[in-house]
C-alpha positions in Angstrom: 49.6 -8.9 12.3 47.0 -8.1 9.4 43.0 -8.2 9.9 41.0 -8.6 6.8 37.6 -7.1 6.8 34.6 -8.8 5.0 31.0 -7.4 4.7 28.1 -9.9 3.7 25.7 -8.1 1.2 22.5 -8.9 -1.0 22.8 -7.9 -4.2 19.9 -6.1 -4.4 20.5 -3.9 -1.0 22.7 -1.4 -2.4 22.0 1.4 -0.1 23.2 -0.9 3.0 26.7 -1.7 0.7 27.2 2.2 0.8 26.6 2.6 3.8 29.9 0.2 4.9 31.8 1.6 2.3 31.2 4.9 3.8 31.9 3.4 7.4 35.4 1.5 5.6 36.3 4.9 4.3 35.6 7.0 7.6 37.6 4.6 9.5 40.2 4.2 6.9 39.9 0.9 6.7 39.2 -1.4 3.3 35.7 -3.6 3.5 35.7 -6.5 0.9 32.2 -7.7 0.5 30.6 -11.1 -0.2 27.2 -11.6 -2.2 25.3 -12.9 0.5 22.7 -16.4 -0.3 19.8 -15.4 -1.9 16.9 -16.4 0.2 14.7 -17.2 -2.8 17.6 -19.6 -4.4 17.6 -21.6 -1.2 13.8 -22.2 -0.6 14.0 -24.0 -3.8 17.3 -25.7 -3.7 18.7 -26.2 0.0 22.2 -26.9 0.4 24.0 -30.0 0.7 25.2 -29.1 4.9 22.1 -28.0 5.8 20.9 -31.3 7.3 17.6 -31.4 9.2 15.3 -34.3 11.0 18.4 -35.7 13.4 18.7 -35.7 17.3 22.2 -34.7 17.1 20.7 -30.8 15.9 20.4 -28.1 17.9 17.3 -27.7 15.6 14.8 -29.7 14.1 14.7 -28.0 10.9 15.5 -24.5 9.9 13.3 -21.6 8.3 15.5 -21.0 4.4 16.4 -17.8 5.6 18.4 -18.9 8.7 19.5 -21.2 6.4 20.5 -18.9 4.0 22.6 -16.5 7.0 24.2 -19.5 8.0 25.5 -20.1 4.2 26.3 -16.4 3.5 28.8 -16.4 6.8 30.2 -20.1 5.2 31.1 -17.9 1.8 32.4 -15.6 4.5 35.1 -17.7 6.0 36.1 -19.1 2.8 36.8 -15.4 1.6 38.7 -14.7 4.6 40.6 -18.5 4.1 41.4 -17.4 0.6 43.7 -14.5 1.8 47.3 -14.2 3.8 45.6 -12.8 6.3 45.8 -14.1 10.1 42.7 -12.8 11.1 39.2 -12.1 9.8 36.8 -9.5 10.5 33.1 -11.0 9.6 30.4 -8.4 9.4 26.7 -8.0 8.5 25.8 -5.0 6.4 23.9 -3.0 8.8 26.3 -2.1 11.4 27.4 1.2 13.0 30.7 1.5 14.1 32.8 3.8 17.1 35.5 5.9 16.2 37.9 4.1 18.1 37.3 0.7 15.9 40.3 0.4 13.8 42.3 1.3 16.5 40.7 -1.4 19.1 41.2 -3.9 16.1 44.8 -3.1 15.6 45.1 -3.6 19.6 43.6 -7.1 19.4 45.9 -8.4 16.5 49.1 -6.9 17.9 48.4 -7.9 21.8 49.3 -11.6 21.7 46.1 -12.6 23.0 45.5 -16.5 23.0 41.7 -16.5 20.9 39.8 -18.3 18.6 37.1 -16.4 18.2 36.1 -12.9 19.3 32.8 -11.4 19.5 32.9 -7.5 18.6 29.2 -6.3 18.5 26.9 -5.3 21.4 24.1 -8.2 22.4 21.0 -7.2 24.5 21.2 -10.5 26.2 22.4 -11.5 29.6 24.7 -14.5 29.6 27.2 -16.3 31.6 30.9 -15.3 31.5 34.1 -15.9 32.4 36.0 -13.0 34.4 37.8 -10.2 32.7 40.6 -10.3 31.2 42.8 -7.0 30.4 44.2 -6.1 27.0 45.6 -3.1 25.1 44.6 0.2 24.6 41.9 -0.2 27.6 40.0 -3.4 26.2 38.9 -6.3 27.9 38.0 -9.6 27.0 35.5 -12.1 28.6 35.1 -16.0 27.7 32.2 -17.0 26.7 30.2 -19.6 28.0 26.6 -20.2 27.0 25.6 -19.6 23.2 24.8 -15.8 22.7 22.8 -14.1 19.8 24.0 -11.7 17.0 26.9 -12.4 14.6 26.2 -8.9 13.3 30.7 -8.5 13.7 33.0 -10.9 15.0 36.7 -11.9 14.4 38.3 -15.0 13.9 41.5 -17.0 13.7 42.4 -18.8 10.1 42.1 -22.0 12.6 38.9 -21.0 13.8 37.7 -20.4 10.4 38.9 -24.1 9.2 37.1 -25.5 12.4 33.9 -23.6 11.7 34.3 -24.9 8.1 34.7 -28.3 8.9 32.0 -28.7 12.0 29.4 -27.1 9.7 29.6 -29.5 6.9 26.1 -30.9 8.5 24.2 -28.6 9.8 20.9 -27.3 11.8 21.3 -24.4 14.1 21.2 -21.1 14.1 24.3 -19.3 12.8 24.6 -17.1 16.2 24.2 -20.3 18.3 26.6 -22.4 16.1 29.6 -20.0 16.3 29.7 -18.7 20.1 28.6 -22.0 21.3 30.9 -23.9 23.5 30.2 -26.9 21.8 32.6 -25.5 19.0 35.9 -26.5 21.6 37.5 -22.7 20.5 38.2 -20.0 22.3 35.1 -17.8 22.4 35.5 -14.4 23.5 33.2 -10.9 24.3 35.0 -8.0 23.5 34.8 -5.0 25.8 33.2 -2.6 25.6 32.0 -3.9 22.7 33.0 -1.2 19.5 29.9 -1.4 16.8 26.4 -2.8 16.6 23.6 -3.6 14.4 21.7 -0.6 13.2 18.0 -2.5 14.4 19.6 -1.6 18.1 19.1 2.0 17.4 16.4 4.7 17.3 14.7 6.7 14.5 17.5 9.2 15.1 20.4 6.8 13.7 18.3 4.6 11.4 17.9 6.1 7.5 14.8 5.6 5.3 17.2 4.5 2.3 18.5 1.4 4.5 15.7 -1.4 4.7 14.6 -3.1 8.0 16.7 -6.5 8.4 14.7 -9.5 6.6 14.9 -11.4 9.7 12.2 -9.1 11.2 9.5 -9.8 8.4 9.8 -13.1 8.3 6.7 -14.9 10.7 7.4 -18.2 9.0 7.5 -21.3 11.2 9.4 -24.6 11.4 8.5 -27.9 12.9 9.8 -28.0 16.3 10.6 -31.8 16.1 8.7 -35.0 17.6 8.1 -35.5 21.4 10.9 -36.9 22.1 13.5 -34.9 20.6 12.1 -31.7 22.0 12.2 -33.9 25.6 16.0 -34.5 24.4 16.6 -30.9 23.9 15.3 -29.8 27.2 17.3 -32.5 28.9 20.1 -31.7 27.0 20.0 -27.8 27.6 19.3 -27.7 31.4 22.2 -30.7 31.4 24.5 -27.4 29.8 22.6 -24.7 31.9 24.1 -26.2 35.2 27.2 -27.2 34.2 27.4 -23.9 32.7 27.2 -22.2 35.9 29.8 -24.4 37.8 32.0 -23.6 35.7 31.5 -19.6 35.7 31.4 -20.3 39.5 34.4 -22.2 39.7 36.2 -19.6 36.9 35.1 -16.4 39.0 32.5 -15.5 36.1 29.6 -14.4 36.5 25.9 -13.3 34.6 26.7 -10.6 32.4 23.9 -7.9 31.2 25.2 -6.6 27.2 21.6 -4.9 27.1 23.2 -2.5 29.8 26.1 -1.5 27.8 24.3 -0.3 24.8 23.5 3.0 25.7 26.5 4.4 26.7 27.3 3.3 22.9 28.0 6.2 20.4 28.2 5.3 16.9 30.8 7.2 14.9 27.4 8.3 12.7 26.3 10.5 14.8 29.7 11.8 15.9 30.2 16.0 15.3 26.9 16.0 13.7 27.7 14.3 11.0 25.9 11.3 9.7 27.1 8.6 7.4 23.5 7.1 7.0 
C-alpha cells in the first residue's frame, strides 16, 4: 500500500527545505513540501476555523503562531487528500531521521494494522498508554490515551485526514493536543521505538548553524487564559479525563509510559558513518 510523504516549510527557511530533501534523498524516499502559513499573514487576517472565546475550546484563544501551525498541518491533509495515496506521512521541517525509516514505514502500510492515526517521532513526555502491541519488522505499537505533545511526524489514514478536516472546521487548541487527543474518536497510536525526531531534541553536535532555531522557541507572547469560570470548567473537565484516563489504561493493561527515556538510545541517520546531512 503507498505512503505519501509531505514536509511543511516557510518560504523563507530554505536551508531547513534542504535539509529534508537531503534526508528524502538519503533514504530514497520523495518529500513533497507544503508552504507553510505565514505567521505575519495571520496576525492580521485570522482564519475563518480558528474560533476563540467559547467553553467548548480546549483554549480560550490562541497565540497567531499556534494558529498558524494548526493551519499549515490543515494545508497538509488537504495535500495528502488530493493524492491516491492511502496513507500520509505529515512532517515538520526540522526532523532527523534513522536509517531504518523507510523500511519501518513500508512495515506499517503493508502489516494490516487497524489505525487511524500513528504517531512516529520521539516525545520527552510521560503519558498514559495502552499495552503493546507487536508489528513487523520488530515494531510495536501503543494506543494512546491522553493528548501528547509534538506533531513534528505522524501518519494518517485518508479517513483520518477527512475526520481531522471536518472536526477542525472550528477551532481552539493546540495542533499537538487536537490530533492525539482522544476526543478525536480515531485510533491514535505511538510508534515504537519511535524512528525520527525534531532537531531542537538534539545537542550542538547534530544541530547546524545554517538551520534556524524553531519560531516556537522565540515566541514569549501570551494569550488570555479565559474568565473564572471557564478556566474552573477546564480543570473540572481535565481531572474528569485524568481519572477516567487511568481506569481505562488500568482496565486495558497500560500503563505510564516515559518517551523522554527513549531518546537517547536514538541515532539519527545524520550522524551515521561520520557523515552529516546538516
Amino acid at each position: 500500500m503507498t505512503a505519501g510523504y509531505v514536509f511543511i516549510n516557510l518560504d523563507r527557511e530554505v536551508d531547513r527545505c534542504a535539509l529534508m530533501l537531503r534526508s528524502a534523498a538519503a533514504l530514497g524516499l520523495r518529500f513533497d513540501r507544503v508552504s507553510a502559513c505565514d505567521l505575519a499573514t495571520l496576525s492580521t487576517k485570522p482564519p475563518m476555523e480558528y474560533v476563540p472565546f467559547q467553553f467548548r475550546n480546549e483554549r480560550w484563544a490562541l497565540r497567531p503562531f499556534e494558529t498558524a501551525v494548526f493551519e499549515s498541518h490543515r494545508k497538509a491533509w488537504k495535500a495528502f487528500l488530493s493524492t491516491d495515496n492511502l496513507f500520509g506521512v505529515i512532517m515538520e521541517d526540522d526532523i532527523l531521521f534513522s536509517r531504518n525509516f523507510a523500511d519501518d514505514m513500508k512495515s506499517i502500510t503493508s502489516s494490516g494494522f487497524d489505525f487511524d492515526v500513528l504517531k512516529i517521532n520521539h516525545s520527552i513526555q510521560t503519558r498514559r498508554m495502552g499495552p503493546p502491541r507487536a508489528m513487523a519488522g520488530g515494531l510495536s505499537v501503543r494506543m494512546i490515551y491522553e493528548n501528547i505533545a509534538d506533531a513534528g511526524c505522524y501518519m494518517l489514514t485518508r479517513k483520518a485526514a477527512e475526520a481531522l478536516l471536518s472536526q477542525s472546521r472550528t477551532y481552539s487548541s493546540h495542533l499537538d493536543d487536537f490530533v492525539f487527543s482522544p476526543d478525536r474518536k480515531l485510533k491514535t497510536f505511538q510508534l515504537f521505538p519511535p524512528n525520527c525526531a525534531q532537531l531542537i531534541y538534539f545537542d550542538s553536535e547534530h544541530q547546524s548553524p545554517q538551520i534556524s532555531i524553531s519560531t516556537r522557541l522565540k515566541i514569549k507572547e501570551s494569550m488570555p487564559k479565559g474568565p473564572l469560570t471557564f478556566r474552573v470548567w477546564k480543570e473540572l473537565r481535565r481531572l474528569g479525563k485524568r481519572s477516567l484516563i487511568r481506569l481505562r489504561s488500568s482496565l486495558n493493561g497500560g500503563e505510564a509510559v516515559d518517551l523522554a527515556a527513549l531518546l537517547s538510545e536514538f541515532k539519527p541517520i545524520q550522524t551515521e558513518h561520520g557523515e552529516r546531512l546538516t
